[in-house]
C-alpha positions as CSV (number, residue, x, y, z in Angstrom):
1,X,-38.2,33.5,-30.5
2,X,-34.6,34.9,-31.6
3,X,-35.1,37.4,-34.2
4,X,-32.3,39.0,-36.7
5,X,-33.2,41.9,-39.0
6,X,-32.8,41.2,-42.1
7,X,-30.9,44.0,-44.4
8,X,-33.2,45.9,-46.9
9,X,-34.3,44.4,-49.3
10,X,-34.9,41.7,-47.5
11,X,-34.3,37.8,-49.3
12,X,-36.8,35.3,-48.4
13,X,-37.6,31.7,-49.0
14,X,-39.6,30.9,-51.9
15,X,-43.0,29.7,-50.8
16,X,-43.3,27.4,-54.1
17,X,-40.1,25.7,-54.2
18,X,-40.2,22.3,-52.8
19,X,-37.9,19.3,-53.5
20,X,-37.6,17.3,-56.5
21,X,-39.5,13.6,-55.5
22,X,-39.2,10.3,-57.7
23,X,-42.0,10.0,-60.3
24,X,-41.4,13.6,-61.1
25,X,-41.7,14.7,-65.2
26,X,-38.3,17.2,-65.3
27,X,-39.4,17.5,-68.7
28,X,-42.6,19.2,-67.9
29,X,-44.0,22.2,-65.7
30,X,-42.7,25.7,-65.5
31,X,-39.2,25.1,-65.7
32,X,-38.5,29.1,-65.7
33,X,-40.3,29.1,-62.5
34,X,-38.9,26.6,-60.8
35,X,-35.5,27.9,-61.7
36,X,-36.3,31.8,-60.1
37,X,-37.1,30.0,-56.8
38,X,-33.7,28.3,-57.1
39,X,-32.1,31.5,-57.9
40,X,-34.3,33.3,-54.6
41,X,-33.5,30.7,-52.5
42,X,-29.7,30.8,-52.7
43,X,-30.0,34.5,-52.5
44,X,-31.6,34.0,-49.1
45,X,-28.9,31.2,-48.2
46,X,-25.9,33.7,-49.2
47,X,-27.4,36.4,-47.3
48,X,-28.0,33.9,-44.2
49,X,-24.5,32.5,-44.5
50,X,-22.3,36.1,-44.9
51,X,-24.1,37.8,-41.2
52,X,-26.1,39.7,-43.8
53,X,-29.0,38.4,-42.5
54,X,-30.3,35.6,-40.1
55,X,-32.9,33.5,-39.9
56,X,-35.6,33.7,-37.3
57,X,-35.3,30.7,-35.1
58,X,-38.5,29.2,-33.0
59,X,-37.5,27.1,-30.0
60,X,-40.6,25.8,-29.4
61,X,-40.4,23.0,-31.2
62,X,-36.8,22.0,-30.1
63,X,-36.1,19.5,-27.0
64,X,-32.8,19.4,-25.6
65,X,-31.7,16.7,-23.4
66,X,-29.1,16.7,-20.7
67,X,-27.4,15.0,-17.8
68,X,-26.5,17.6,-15.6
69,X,-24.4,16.8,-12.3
70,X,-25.7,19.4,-10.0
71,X,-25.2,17.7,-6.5
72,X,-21.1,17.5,-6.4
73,X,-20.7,15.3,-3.3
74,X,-17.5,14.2,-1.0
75,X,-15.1,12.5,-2.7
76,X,-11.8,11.4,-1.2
77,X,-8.3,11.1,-3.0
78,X,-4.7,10.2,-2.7
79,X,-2.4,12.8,-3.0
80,X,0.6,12.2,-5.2
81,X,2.7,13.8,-2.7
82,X,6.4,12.7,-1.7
83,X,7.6,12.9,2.3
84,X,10.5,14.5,3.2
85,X,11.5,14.1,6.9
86,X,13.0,16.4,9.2
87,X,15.8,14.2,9.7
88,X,16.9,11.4,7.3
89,X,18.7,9.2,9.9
90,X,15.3,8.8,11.4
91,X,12.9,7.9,8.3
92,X,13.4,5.8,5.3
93,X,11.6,6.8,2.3
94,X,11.5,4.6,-0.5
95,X,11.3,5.3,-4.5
96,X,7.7,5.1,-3.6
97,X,7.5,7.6,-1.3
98,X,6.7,4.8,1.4
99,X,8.0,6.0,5.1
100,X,9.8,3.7,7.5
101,X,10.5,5.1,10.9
102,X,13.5,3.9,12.0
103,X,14.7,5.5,15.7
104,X,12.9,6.6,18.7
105,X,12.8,10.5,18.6
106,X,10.8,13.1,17.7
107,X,11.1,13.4,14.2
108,X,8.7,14.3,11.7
109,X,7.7,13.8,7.7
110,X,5.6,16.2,5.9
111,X,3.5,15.9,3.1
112,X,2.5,18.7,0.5
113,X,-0.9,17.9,-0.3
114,X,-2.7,19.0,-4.1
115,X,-6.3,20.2,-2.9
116,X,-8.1,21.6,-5.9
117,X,-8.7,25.6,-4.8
118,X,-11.9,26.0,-3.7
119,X,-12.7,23.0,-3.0
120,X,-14.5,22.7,0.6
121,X,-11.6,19.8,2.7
122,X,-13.2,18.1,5.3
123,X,-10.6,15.4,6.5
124,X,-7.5,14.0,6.2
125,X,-6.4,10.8,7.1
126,X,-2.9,8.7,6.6
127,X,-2.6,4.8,5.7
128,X,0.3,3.4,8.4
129,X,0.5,0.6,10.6
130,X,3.0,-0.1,13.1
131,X,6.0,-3.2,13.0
132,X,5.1,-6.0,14.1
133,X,6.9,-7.3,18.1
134,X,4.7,-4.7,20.2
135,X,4.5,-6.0,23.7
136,X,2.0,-3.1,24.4
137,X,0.9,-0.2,22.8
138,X,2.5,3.1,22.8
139,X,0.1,5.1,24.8
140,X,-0.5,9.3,25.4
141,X,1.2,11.6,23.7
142,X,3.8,8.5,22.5
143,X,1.6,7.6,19.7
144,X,1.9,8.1,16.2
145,X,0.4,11.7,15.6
146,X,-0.7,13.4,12.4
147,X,-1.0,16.9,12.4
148,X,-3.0,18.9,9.6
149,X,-2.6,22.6,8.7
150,X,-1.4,25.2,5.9
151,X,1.3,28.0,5.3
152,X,0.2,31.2,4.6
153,X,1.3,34.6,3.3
154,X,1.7,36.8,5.4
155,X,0.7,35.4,9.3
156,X,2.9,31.7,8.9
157,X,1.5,28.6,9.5
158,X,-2.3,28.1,10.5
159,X,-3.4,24.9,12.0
160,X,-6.4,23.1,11.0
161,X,-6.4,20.0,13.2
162,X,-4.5,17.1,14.5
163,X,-5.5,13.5,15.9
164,X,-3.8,10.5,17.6
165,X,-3.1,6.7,16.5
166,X,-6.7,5.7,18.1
167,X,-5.6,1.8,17.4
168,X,-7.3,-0.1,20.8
169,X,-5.0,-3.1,20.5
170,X,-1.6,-3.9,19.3
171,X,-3.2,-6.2,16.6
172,X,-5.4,-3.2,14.8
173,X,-2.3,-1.3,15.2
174,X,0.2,-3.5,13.6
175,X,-2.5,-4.0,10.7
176,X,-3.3,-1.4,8.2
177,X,-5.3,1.4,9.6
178,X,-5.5,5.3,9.4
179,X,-5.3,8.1,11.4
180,X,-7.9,10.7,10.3
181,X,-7.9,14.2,11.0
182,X,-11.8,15.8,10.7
183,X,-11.2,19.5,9.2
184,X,-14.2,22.0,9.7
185,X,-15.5,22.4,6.2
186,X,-12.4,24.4,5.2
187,X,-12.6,26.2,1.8
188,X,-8.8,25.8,0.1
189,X,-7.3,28.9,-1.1
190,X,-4.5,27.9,-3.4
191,X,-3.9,31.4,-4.2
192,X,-3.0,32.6,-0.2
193,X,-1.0,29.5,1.0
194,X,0.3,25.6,1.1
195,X,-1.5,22.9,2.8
196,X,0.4,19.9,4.4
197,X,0.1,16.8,6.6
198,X,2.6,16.2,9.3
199,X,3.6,13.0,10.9
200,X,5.5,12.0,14.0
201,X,5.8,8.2,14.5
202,X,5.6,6.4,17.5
203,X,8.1,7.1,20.6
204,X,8.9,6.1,24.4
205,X,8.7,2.4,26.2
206,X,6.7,0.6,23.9
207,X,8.3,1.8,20.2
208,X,9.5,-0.4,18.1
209,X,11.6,0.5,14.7
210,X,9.3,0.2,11.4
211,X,6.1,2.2,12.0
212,X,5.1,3.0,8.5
213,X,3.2,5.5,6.3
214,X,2.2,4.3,2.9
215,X,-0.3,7.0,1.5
216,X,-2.1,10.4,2.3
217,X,-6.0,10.9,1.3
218,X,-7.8,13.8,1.7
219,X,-12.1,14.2,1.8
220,X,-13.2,17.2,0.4
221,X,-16.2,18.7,-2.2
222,X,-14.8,20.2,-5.0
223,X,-16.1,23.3,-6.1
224,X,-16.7,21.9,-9.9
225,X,-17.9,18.3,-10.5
226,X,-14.6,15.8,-10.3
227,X,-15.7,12.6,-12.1
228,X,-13.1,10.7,-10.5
C-alpha cells in the first residue's frame, strides 16, 4: 500500500454520501444531510487535489498489462554512409553513393559507418559484384578486400578485421554478393573514436574496370530495443 499523511485535521470521505440514482424523490429525505456530505466530500477532494493531503492507494486490486521487449536480438542495417576514395581518378561515386572502380591500382574507398554506442557489432559486410567479361577470377591477395576497423583518440587506428572476395566462380562474382567481415562481439564507443569500412577493388591479370560497391550493412545488438 502507498500511504500519505494526511494534515491535521484530517478531511475524510463521507461514509453516507452515495450517488443520486433514477427513481430518486429529491424532494424528500434529509436534504441538510445530504448537503454536509457534499460539503465534506469536496473538502476532502480540495485537500487531495492542493498536496495537502493524499489518498491511500491499494494495488492489490489493480492489474497492469505490458508487452515488454526484453530479449534485444541481432539486427542488421544499412548505413547511410557516403564513400570517398583515396583517389578520384580511380572510383566513380555516383549521387547515390554507388562506387565504380575504374583502374587497376591500389586504391581504396572508405565508409564512415553510424553504429548506435553501445551497441555490441558483430559483422560487417559490403553489397558489390564485379563487371561482367572476367576470363578468370582475380585470385590471392588480387581480390576485392574489405577491411573493418575504428579511429581512436589517443593510440590511432585499431583494426577489428578484414576478409577477401570468397566468390568461387566468375558467375557468383559478377552477380550480387557480399564480402563480410565477422567482428568479435565488439561493444561501440562512440564517445572514444570513428568506425569505418575500407574497400580496395580488384587488381592484377584478371581485373577488369567496373567492380562495384552499392551498400554497407552492419550486424550488431543494440544496447536498447531498435524496432527497426
Amino acid at each position: 500500500m502507498l500511504t500519505k499523511t494526511f494534515t491535521t485535521p484530517a478531511p475524510s470521505w463521507p461514509t453516507g454520501l452515495r450517488y443520486i440514482q433514477n427513481g430518486d424523490d429529491l424532494n424528500t429525505g434529509n436534504h441538510e444531510s445530504q448537503a454536509a456530505d457534499v460539503a465534506q466530500a469536496l473538502s476532502y477532494l480540495k485537500a487531495t487535489v492542493s498536496n495537502d493531503a493524499t489518498v491511500p492507494i491499494t494495488l492489490a486490486d489493480v492489474t497492469v498489462t505490458a508487452a515488454i521487449k526484453t530479449n534485444i536480438g541481432s539486427i542488421t542495417r544499412v548505413m547511410p554512409a557516403y564513400p570517398t576514395a583515396d583517389d578520384p581518378a580511380a572510383w566513380s561515386i555516383d549521387l547515390k553513393g554507388i562506387a565504380e572502380q575504374a583502374t587497376d591500382d591500389l586504391a581504396y574507398i572508405i565508409y564512415w559507418l553510424d553504429i548506435p554506442h553501445g551497441a555490441t557489432l558483430t559483422a560487417v559486410s559490403v553489397d558489390v559484384f564485379g563487371a561482367s567479361g572476367h576470363s578468370s577470377l582475380p585470385t590471392g591477395t588480387d581480390r576485392a578486400h574489405l577491411e573493418v576497423g575504428r579511429v581512436i583518440s589517443p593510440t590511432g587506428d585499431v583494426g577489428l578485421g578484414d576478409a577477401y572476395d570468397a566468390s568461387a566462380s566468375v558467375g557468383a562474382y559478377e552477380g550480387d554478393h557480399p564480402i563480410t567481415v565477422s567482428v568479435a562481439a565488439h561493444v561501440v564507443n562512440r564517445q572514444t573514436g570513428r568506425y569505418y569500412a575500407l574497400v580496395r577493388g580488384e587488381r592484377g591479370t584478371n581485373f577488369v574496370a567496373g567492380f562495384t560497391v552499392r551498400n554497407v550493412k552492419c550486424t550488431f545488438t543494440p544496447s536498447v530495443y531498435d524496432p527497426g
